[in-house]
Structures are given as C-alpha cells and as structure tokens.
N, C-alpha and C positions, 0 to 999 in steps of 0.2 A: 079202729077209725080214729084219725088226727081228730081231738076237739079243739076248737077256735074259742076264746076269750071275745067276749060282746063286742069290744071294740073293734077284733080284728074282722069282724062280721062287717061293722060300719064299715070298715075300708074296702073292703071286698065291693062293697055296696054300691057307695061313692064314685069306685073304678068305673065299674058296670056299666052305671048310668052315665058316667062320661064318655066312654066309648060307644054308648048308642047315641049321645048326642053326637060325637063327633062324624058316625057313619051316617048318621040323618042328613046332618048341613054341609058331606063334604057329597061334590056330585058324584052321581055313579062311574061316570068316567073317568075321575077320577081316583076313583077307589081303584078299579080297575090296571089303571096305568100302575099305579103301587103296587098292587099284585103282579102282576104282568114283570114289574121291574126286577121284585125281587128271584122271579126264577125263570126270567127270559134266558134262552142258551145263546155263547156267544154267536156273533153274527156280525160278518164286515157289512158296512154302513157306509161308502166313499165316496169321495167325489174328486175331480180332478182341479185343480187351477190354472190356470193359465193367462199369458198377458197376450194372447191372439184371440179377437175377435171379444175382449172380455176388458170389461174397466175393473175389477176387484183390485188387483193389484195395484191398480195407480192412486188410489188414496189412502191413507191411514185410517180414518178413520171408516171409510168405506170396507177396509179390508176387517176392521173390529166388527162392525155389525155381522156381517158375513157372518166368521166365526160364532158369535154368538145367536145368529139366529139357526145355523146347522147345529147348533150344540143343543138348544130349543128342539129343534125337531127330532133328535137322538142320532146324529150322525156321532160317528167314532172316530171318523179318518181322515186325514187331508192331505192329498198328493198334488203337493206344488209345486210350477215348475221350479230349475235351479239352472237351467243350460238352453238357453233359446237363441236364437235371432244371431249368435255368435257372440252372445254375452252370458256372463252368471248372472243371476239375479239377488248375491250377497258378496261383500267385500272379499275379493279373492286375490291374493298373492300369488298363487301360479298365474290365473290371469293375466296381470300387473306383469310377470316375467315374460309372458311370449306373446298377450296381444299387446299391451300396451297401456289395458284399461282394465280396473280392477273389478270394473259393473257397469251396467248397462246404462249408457247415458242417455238414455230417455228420458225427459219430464214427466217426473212423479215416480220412476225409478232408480233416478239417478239419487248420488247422496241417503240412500236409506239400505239397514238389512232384513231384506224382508222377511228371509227364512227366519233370521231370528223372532221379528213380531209376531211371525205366525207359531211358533214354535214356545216362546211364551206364554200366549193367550192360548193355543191350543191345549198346553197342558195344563193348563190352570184350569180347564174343563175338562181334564180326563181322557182328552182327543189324541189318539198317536198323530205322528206329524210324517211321511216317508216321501222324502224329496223325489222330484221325478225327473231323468234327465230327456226332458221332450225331445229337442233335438238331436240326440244320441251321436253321431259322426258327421250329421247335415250340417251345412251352414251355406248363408247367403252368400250370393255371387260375390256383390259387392262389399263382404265382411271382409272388418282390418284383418281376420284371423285368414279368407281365405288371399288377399294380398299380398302379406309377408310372409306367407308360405305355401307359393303356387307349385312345390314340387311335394306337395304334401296329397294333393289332391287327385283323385282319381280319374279315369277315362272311359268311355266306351271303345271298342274295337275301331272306329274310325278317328275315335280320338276327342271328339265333344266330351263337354262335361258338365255343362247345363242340366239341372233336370228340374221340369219344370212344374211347380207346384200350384194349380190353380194358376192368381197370375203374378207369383214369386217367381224366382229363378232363383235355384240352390243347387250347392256344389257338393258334392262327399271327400270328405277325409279318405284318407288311403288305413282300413282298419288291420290290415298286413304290414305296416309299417311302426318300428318299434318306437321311433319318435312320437309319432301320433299316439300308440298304444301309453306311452307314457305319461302326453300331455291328457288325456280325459281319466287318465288310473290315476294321476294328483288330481287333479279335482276332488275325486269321487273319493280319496283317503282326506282331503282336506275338508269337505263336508265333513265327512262320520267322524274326525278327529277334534273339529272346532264347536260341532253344533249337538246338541241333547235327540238326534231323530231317533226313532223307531227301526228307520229301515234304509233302504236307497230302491229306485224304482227304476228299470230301463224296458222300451218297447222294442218294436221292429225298426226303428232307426240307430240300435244298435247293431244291428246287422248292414247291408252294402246291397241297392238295387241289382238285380242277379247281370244287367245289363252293363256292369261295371265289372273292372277289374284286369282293363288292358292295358295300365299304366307299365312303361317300363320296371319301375322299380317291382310289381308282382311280377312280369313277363319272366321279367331274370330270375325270380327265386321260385318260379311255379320250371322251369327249364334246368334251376342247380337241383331238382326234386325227381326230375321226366327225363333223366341223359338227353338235355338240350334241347328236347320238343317243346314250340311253341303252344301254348294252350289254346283248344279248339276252338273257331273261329263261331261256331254256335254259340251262344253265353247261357242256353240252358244245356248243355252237353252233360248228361248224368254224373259223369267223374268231373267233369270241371265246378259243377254246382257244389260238387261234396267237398272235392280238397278246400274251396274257400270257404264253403261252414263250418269244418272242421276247424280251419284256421281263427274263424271268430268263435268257436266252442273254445279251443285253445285259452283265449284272451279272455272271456269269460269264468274261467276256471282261476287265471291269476287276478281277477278282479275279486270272485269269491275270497279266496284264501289272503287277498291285503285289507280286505274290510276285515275279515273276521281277526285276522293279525291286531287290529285297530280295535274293533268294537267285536265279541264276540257273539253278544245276541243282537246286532244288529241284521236285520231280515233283509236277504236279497229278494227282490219282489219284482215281476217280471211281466208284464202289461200286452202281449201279443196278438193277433191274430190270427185265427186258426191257424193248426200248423202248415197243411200247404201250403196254403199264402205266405205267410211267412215264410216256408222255406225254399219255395222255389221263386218267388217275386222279392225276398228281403236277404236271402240266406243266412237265416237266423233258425235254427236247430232247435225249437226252444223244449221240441220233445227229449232230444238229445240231452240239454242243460240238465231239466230236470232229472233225467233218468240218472245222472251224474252226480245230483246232490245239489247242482248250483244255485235251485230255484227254490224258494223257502216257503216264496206264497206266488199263487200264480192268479193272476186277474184276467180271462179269452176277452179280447173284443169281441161279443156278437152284437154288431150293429146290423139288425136286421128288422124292416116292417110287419114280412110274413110272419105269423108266429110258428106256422111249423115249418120255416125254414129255421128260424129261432131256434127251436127245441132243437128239431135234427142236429144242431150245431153242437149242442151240448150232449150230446150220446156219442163224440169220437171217441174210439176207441183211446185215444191218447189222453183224452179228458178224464175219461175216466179212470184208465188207470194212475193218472195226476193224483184224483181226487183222492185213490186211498190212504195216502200219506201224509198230503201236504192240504193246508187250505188252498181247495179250489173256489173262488169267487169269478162272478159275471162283471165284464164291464158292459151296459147297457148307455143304449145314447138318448142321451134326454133333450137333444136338439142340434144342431149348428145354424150358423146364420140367417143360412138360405133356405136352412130347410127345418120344418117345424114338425117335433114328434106330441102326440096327441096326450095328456096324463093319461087316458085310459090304455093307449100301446102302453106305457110304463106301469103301468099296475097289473098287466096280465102279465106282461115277461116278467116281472118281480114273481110273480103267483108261481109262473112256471118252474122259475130259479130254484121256489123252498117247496115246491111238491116235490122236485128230485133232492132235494137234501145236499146243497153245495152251500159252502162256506158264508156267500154272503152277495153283495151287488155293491160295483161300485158306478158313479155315471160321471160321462161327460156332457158338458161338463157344466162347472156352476153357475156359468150366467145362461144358459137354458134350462136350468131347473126351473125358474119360474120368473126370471128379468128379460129374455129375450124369448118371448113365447108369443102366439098369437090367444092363448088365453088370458083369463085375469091372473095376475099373479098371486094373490087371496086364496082363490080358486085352486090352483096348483099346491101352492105352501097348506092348504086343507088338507086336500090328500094325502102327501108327505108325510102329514100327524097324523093321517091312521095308517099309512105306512107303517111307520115306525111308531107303534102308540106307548112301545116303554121303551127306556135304555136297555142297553145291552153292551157288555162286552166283542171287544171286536176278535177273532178266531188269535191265536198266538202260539207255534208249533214252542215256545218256548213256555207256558203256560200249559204244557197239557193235553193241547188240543187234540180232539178226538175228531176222524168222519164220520159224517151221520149217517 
C-alpha cells in the first residue's frame, strides 16, 4: 500500500472539504446540468431563421441577443436563410451579375452581411451555422430576378404561372433549364467558397410544383426524350411525375459533387416533407437523393397537431430506413403567425422524437419559439431549459456519428 507523508494527507484534506463545499453552495441543478453535459450524446438542437413574418434578421444587435440566448438555452444549430424574396441575404457577386443587386435592399437588410454576423457569433459559441436556401427555385411575381428573365420561368399546361402563396404571388424558375441550374449552383458554391458554414440546406422548393412543367423549353426536351410526344396533359401522370424528379435528382447530384469539389466536409442537409408530399406535390425524390448519397443529414417536416398523426409520420418506411445511416432529425413547428402551437404540443413531440431515437429536433421557426406566441415568453424560454438542460454536441456523419 502507497504511504502518504503528513502533508500529503493535509492536501488530500483541504481538496475534500473544498469539493463538499463547492457541491453544498452550487445548486443541484446545477450540478446536474454539469453532469448531464459532460456525457449528454450528440443531438441536433435547430432552429430556422428567416426574414418572413420574423424581425431577427433586421437588427444587429437584435440578431446578437438571438444567438446568444439559443446558445443559453443549448441550441447547436442555426439554419438561416441566404435566398428569399428574390434576393441573397449576404454580398453576392453572382447576384450583382444577373439581377442587378448584390443583396436585398430592404431596410435593415440592406448594406450588412448577415451570414457573416451570424456565422461569427455562432462559432464563437460552438454553434454550427448551415445556410438554408428558403426560396429554393421560387421567386416573386414581381422580382427584378423574375423580370429580366421571363423565359426562365415556368408554366402550367394552360400556360399561368402565378402560384399563389397565401397572399403572395410567386413564380418558378424553369429547374430543367441549364441557365437557371447554373445561376442557383453559383450561389450555393459561392456561399460554401466565401463563408466558414457547416453545411448548405435546401427543402421542397428545391423541387417544381408537380402542376408545372409546360413550358416550351421542357415541352421540347421532354419530346427530344419520347420521339416527339408531347408530355401528358395530366401533370400527375406517373411517367411524367418521374422523368421531372428524375431530372431535379440529376441536378441534385451535381450540386452534391460542386460543394463537396469546394468544401468536402461540408453537409448537404435536406429539410423536406414527407416524401409523398414532396414527391408527388413538389417533385422532389428526397427518398431517391438519399438513397444516392446526396443527403448527409436529413431534417422530415412533421408539422402536425395530432400526435399520433405525428408519430405515424415518423415510422415511414423511408424514414427509417434514412435513419440507419444518416442523422435523421425532426423538423417540429413551434408556431407561425396565425396560428399558435401550445409549449406542451412541443414537449411531447420532442418526447416522442428521443423515445424513437432520431438524431435530434429542429423548429420553425425562431420568432415562435417564444416572441410570437400567445403564451408568456419566460414561460416558453422555461421549458426550453429543461428541454435542453445540458449542451450537447450536434449528430455529425463526419465525427463518427452513430444511429441510435
């Protein structure tokens, strides 16, 4: 047996009874959170931002507290927009070449880069940052982007091309067309080339309402494909749905392979809903993507009240064969405008999320987390912290990451 010399006795001593004072006067929950922190497993933690229907974005210093009070609460992630409204939301030189404008001149948008602020301050607390392109091929009727390029734009079979958003009116880019494929493929290499992100993020406005797609310019190269047949006049026709998914899986594919050219651990992340929906209302294959490789991390929309509509959403067969591989996370809705979800909906689909063992939860988005609620906001931001009562790393297929 080791003997100790008297004084090392004292030392041992001294430790001792500092460490019981220390566990006396520090509170138990917070001892707890220290424990918790050191062997919480990772877990996405997200939240979306956005400059619709949400003030974060318009101030600076509004957009700091933000981040540091989700960084307080143990949030990991932040998926901001970068592509909205027909504008980037950071100095952008492709822009500057085909619309005219290198960012979005809104007040309180204009003159700043945001991804950069946020990208900054996010890592300077640990937070990944994965840009999200909201608007994915959408843009306003009246955008400089869809006026100087009305043959860019797609049609329905009678020929409209309004489609009408709430009480927006947006127009779609033609995503068969290799102009168009070009102008959002520089973007999306000039984010991951200029900026320190994590990732890049696209949803179902990467795909083309299934009601689209009878533009000339498709007509003729879906006809140099069909020895000159016209494509059927139903626009959910089972072969007419697939050759156009197929064609946006196509593009998908060389989006993957020019980021990863660029940045090679940077995460293609993919924001969908269910894949029906998606693929017969969006045609966006996002089962397809994945099964391909293209999808690194994959976040389901289930915006849903019911909770066992909820659940059943997350038992697709597609989901879960997703989940063996890749981090599969929940995107859960923590409100919009008009419509107010309760903390307690949000605490039980969280519940339901980590009884099945998926990656993690991310919500839309920030200003319903607890600034545009009919609760108190105190109240909300409570929860939140026993939410999330330690940090945690967020899942990362390039870290390791295992399914649970």
């Amino acid at each position: 047996m080791l003997k100790l010399h008297r004084s090392q006795y004292l030392l041992l001593l001294i430790c001792a009874v500092s460490l019981a004072i220390t566990l006396v006067l520090t509170p138990l929950s917070h001892q707890t959170t220290i424990a918790s922190a050191r062997t919480s497993a990772p877990e996405l933690r997200g939240v979306w931002l956005t400059n619709i229907d949400s003030d974060v974005l318009f101030n600076r210093d509004r957009l700091t507290q933000a981040i540091a009070r989700l960084h307080q609460l143990n949030f990991n992630t932040i998926y901001p927009t970068v592509w909205n409204w027909g504008y980037t939301l950071y100095p952008s030189r492709v822009a500057q070449r085909v619309i005219g404008r290198s960012l979005d001149p809104t007040p309180g948008l204009r003159q700043r880069d945001i991804l950069n602020e946020i990208v900054r301050q996010a890592h300077q607390k640990k937070m990944a940052v994965i840009p999200w392109f909201e608007f994915g091929f959408m843009a306003p009727a009246d955008s400089l982007l869809a006026q100087r390029y009305p043959q860019w734009l797609t049609t329905r079979r009678d020929g409209s091309k309004i489609w009408q958003e709430g009480t927006h009116e947006r127009v779609w880019l033609n995503p068969f067309r290799p102009d168009v494929q070009r102008f959002i493929l520089d973007l999306i290499v000039e984010i991951v080339s200029n900026y320190d992100v994590n990732g890049i993020q696209f949803d179902d406005h990467f795909g083309l309402p299934s009601e689209f797609g009878y533009d000339a310019y498709t007509i003729a190269l879906y006809q140099k494909e069909h020895q000159g047949q016209r494509p059927p006049s139903d626009p959910q026709d089972a072969a007419w749905v697939r050759w156009r998914a197929d064609k946006i899986t196509a593009y998908m594919q060389q989006v993957f392979h020019a980021v990863k050219a660029r940045k090679p651990n940077c995460l293609i992340s993919v924001s969908p809903n269910p894949q029906r929906f998606s693929y017969d209302l969006f045609l966006a294959d996002w089962e397809k993507w994945e099964r391909k490789g293209f999808v690194e991390e994959l976040i389901l929309q289930v915006y849903r009240n019911d909770i066992n509509v909820f659940i059943s959403e997350l038992q697709y067969p597609e989901v879960v064969a997703a989940k063996r591989h890749i981090p599969v996370s929940i995107g859960i809705l923590s409100g919009l405008k008009n419509r107010h979800v309760p903390i307690q909906q949000i605490q039980e689909q969280v519940a339901a999320v980590r009884q099945r063992k998926f990656a993690g939860v991310s919500f839309f988005f920030y200003e319903t987390l607890w600034n545009l609620s009919q609760e108190k906001s105190s109240d909300r931001q409570s929860v939140f912290q026993r939410i999330f009562s330690a940090a945690a790393a967020r899942p990362n297929i390039y870290k390791g990451w295992k399914s649970g």
